[in-house]
C-alpha positions in Angstrom: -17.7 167.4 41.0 -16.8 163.2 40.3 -13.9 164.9 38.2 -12.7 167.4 40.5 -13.1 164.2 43.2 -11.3 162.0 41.1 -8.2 165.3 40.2 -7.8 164.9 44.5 -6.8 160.9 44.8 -3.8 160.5 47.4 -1.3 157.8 47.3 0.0 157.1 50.8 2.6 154.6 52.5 0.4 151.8 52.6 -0.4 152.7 48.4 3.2 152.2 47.9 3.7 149.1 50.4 0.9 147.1 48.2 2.8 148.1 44.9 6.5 147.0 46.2 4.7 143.4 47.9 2.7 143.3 44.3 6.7 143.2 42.9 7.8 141.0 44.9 4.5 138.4 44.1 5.3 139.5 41.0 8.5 138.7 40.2 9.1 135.4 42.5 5.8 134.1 40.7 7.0 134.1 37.7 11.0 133.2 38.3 9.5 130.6 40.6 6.7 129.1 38.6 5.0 128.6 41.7 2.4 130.8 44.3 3.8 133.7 46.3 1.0 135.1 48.5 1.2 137.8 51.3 -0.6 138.2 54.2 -3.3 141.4 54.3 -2.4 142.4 57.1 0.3 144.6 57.8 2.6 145.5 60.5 3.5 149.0 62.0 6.8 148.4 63.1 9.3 151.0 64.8 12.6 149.0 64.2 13.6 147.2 60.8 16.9 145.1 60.2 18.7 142.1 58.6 17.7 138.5 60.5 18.7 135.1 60.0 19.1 132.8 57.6 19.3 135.3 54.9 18.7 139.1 55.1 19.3 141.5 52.1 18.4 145.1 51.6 18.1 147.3 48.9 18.2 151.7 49.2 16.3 154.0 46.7 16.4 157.7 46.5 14.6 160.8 44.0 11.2 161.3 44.3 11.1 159.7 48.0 13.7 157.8 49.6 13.2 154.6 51.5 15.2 150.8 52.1 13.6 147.9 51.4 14.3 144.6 53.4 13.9 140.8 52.8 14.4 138.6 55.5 14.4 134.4 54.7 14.5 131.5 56.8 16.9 128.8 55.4 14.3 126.4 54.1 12.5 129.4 52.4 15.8 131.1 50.7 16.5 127.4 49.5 12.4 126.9 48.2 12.7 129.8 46.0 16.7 129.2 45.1 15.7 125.5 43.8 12.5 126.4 42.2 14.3 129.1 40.1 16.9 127.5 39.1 15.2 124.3 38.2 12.9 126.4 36.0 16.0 127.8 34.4 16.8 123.8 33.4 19.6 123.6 35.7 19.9 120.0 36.9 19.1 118.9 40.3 22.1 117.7 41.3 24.5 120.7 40.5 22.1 122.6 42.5 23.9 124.2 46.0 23.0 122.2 49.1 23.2 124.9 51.8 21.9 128.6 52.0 25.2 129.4 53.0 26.4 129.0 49.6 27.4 132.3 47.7 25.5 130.7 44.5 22.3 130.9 46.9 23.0 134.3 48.3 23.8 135.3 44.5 20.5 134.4 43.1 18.5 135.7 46.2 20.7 139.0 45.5 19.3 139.1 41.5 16.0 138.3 42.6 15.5 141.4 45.2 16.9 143.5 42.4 14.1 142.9 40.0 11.8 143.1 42.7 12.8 147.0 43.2 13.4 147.5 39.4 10.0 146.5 38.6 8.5 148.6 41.3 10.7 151.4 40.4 9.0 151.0 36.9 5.5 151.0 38.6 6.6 154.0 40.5 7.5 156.3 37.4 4.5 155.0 35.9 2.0 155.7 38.1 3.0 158.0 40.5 4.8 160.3 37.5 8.2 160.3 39.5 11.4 159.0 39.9 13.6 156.5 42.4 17.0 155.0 41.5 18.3 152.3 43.6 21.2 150.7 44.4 23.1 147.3 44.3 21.1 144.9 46.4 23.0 143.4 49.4 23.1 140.1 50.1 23.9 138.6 53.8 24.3 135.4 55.1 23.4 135.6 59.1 23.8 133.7 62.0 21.9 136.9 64.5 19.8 139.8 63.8 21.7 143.0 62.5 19.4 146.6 63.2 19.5 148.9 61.1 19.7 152.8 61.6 17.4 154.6 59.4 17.5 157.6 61.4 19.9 159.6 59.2 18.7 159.5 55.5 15.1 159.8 56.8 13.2 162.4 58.5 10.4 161.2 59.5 10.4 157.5 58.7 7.4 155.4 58.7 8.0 151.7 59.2 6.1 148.5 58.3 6.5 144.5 58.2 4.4 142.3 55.6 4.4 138.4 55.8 5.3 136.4 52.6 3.8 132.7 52.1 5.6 130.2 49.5 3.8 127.2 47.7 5.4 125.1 50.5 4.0 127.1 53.2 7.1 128.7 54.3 7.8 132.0 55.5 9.4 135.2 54.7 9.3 138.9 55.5 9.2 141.8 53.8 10.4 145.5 55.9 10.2 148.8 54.2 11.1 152.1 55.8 10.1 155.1 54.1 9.7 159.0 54.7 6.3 160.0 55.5 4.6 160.7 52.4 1.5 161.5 50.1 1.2 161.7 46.2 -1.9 163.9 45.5 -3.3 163.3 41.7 -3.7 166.5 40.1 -4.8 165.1 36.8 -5.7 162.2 35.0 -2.7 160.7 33.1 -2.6 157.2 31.5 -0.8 154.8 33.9 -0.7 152.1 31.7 1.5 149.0 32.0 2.1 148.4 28.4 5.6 150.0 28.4 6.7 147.1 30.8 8.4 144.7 28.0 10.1 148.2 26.7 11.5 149.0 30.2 12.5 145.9 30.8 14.6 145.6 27.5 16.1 149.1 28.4 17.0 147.9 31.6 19.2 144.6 30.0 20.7 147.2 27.3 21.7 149.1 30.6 23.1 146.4 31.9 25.3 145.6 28.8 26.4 149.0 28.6 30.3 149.7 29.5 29.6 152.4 31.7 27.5 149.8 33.9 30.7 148.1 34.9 31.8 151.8 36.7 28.3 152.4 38.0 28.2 149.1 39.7 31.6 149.1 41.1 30.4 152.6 42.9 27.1 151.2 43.8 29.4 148.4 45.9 31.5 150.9 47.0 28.7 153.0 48.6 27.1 149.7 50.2 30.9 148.9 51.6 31.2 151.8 53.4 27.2 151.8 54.7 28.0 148.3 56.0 31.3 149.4 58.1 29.0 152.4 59.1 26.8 149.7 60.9 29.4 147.8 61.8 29.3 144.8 59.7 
C-alpha cells in the first residue's frame, strides 16, 4: 500500500514554481555571495509582463512549455550587478554606474540564463523530462510592457513570487505555464550528483562551433517575438 502510495506522487504548478525560485536562490546566492530569500507566499496572477527598471524573460518548450519573467527595480538590478562582479575581482571603480548600462543589462541577461539552465537540469532530473530554452532577453524600461501568452499556451496558469536581497530590496519573479501534473509511476533516483557533469557539458556546449548558429537563431526567434508585441 505505502509503495503503491508513494508509485501515485503528483508534481503540480506550484511543484515546479518552488524548483525554478529554488534556481534562482540558487544561482544569485552563489554569483552574489550574499542572501536571496523569497517570500512563501505566492501570487495567482492573470496577467504577466516586463516592468521597470529592468525586465527580462526567458521561453522553454518539450515536456511542458512556459516563460519565465524577472522584473528588477534599479537599485536591485544594480545590488546584484555590483555584488557579482565584485566577487569576480573586478574593481570598484570600473564598475557601471547606471542600470541603464548594457554591461548591467548583459550580466543580469547571463544571470537569468543559469537560473533556467539549472532548473532545466532539475527538471530532467527529477521530473524524467525534457525543456530547452532560449536566449534570455534583456530590457531596459521606462513603462510596463504585457505580455500575450495566449498563443503558445492553452490553458495557462499564472503566478508572481517576491524576491528579497541582502539589502532588503525587491524583485519579482512571473512564470506562466500550461496547466499541468507529473504523476510518479515509479521510483527512480533523482539525485543531484550529476550537477558538476551537466554543468561542464553545458560550457563544452557553449564552446562548441555550432553554438555560434544556434544562438544567432535563438536571437533571431526573440527578434521577431519582440516586433510581434510590438517592442
Amino acid at each position: 500500500m505505502s509503495a503503491e502510495k508513494k508509485s501515485g506522487v503528483v508534481y503540480g504548478t506550484e511543484d515546479l514554481l518552488m524548483s525554478l525560485c529554488n534556481s534562482v536562490s540558487r544561482v544569485l546566492n552563489v554569483a552574489t555571495q550574499s542572501k536571496v530569500n523569497y517570500s512563501g507566499m505566492v501570487q495567482r496572477i492573470t496577467k504577466i509582463g516586463l516592468k521597470p527598471d529592468i525586465g527580462c524573460f526567458v521561453l522553454f518548450d518539450g515536456g511542458f512549455t512556459g516563460l519565465v519573467v524577472l522584473n528588477f527595480a534599479a537599485d536591485t538590478a544594480m545590488e546584484i550587478y555590483e555584488r557579482y562582479m565584485l566577487h569576480m575581482g573586478m574593481p570598484k571603480s570600473e564598475l557601471a554606474s547606471s542600470h541603464t548600462s548594457d554591461e548591467v543589462s548583459n550580466i543580469m541577461g547571463e544571470l537569468m540564463n543559469q537560473i533556467v539552465g539549472d532548473f532545466t537540469g532539475k527538471v530532467r532530473r527529477e521530473l524524467q523530462t525534457n525543456i530547452t530554452q532560449n536566449q534570455p532577453k534583456m530590457l531596459v524600461l521606462n513603462k510596463q510592457v504585457m505580455l500575450s501568452v495566449d498563443t503558445p499556451l492553452d490553458r495557462p496558469e499564472m503566478r508572481r513570487v517576491t524576491f528579497y536581497t541582502e539589502k532588503s530590496n525587491i524583485f519579482y519573479l512571473e512564470l506562466a505555464i500550461d496547466r499541468t501534473e507529473f504523476i510518479q509511476l515509479h521510483e527512480f533516483d533523482s539525485s543531484e550528483s550529476d550537477t558538476d557533469a551537466l554543468m561542464e557539458q553545458e560550457h563544452a556546449n557553449q564552446g562548441a562551433p555550432s553554438q555560434s548558429a544556434a544562438d544567432k537563431l535563438a536571437d533571431e526567434a526573440n527578434d521577431e517575438l519582440l516586433k510581434s508585441l510590438g517592442m
